[in-house]
N, C-alpha and C positions, 0 to 999 in steps of 0.2 A: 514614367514609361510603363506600358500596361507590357506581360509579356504572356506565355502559356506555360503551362506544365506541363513537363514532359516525365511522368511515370518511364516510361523507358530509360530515362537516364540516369535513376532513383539506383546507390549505391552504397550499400552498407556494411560492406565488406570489413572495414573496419571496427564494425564491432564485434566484439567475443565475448560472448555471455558463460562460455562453460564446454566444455568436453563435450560435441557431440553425441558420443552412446550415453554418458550421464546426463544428457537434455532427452535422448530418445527413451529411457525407463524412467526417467520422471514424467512425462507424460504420461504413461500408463497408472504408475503408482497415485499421480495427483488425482487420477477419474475413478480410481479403484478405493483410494482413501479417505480424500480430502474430498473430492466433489461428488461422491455420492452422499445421499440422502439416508441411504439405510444401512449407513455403518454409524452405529451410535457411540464408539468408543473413542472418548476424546485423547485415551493414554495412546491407543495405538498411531490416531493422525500424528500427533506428537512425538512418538518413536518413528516414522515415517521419515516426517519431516527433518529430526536430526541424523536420520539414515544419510539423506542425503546433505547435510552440510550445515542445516539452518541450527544458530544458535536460540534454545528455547531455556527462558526462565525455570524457577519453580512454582506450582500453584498455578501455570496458565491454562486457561479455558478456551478452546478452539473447538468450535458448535460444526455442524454437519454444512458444505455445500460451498466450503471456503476456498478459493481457487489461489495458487500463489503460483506466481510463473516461476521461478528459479529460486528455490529453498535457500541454496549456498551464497546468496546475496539477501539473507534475512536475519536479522537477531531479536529477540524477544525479549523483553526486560522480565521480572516476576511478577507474579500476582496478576497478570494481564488479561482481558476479555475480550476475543475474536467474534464477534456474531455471527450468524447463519449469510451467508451468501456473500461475503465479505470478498472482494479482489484485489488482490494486493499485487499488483501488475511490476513486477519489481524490476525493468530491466536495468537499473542501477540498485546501489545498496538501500533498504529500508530497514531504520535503525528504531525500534521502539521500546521505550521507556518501561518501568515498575507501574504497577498500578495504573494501565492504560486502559481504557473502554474505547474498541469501535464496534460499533454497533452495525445490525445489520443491513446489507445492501451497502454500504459504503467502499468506496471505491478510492485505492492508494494508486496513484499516477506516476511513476516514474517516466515515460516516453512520451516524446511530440514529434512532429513534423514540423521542418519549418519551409511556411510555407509561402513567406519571399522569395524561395529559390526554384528554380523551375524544376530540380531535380528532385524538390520534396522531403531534402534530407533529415534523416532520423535526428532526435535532439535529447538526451537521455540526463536528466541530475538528479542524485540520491536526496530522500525524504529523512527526515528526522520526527521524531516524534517524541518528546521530552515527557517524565514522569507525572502521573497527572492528568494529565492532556482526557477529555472526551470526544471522541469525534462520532457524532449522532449517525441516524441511520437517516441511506440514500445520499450521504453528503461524498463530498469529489475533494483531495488532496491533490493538488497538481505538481508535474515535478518541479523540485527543487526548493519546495516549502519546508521549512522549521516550526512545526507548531512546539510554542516554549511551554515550559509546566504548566500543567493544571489550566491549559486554555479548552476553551469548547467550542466546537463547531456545531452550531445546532442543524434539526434535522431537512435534509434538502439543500442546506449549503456548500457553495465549492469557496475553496482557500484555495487562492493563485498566488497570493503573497504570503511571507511569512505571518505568524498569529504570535501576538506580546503575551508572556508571562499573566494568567489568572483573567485573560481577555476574554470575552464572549464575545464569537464573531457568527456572523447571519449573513444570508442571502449570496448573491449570485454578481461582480464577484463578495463573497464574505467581507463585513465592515466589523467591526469594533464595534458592538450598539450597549455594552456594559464591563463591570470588574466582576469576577468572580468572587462569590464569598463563600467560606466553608465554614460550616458550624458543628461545636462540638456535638 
């Protein structure tokens, strides 16, 4: 049965991402800190960031133009590498690993619409991202993905599904096209 959507009946009332005024000065702080271009100091976005709640490793590298919707639903393993323009759309938790690389333009997905229903309703599952892990640049994490250690998403690929341990996943949605090997 074909039906419409009705945006007007679209109700999300149910969720709660976070204390109002601490959602209204993270906006400001995330355009002043994190998404400007000419603050080049990675210690400060990082003292920002756990200002407001996000748990950050040690050693992590977070590059200028990186947008994060809600800090207080972030944690950051150590050793970790945020690239330039990086969005980490968190409206569930994203948990990332030690010795993580996302590169830039890559895009973390916590929120969907689902759009069986006429009402459009919001659909939110937290991300994991296990130690290891590369997720190349311009590539799409969708919610409620596990990429397990040391897997790669290479560049321009989206993962809709979970990615297996030392997996090389590609393309659109992401396949398994190799094993990962590390060399001393």
């Amino acid at each position: 049965m074909k039906g419409k959507v009705k945006l007007s009946e679209y109700n999300n009332s149910w969720y709660k991402p976070g204390n109002p005024i601490k959602r209204f000065f993270w906006y400001f702080f995330n355009i002043c800190f994190l998404l400007n271009p000419y603050n080049p100091f990675g210690g400060l976005r990082k003292f920002v960031l756990r200002l407001f709640g996000a748990k950050i490793g040690k050693a992590v590298v977070i590059k200028p133009r990186v947008n994060i919707k809600y800090p207080w639903k972030l944690k950051v393993g150590h050793y970790t590498w945020i690239g330039e323009g990086v969005w980490i759309d968190n409206l569930d938790e994203v948990i990332i690993g030690d010795h993580v690389c996302i590169s830039q333009g890559a895009f973390i997905l916590c929120g969907n619409h689902n759009y069986s229903k006429k009402s459009f309703d919001l659909m939110v599952k937290p991300i994991l991202i296990e130690d290891g892990v590369w997720i190349g640049a311009k590539t799409v994490v969708c919610p409620g993905v596990k990429c397990s250690t040391h897997a790669v998403l290479t560049v321009g690929s989206i993962a809709k599904n979970d990615m297996e341990a030392y997996g090389i996943y590609s393309g659109n949605p992401a396949v398994k096209v190799k094993e990962r090997q590390i060399k001393d």
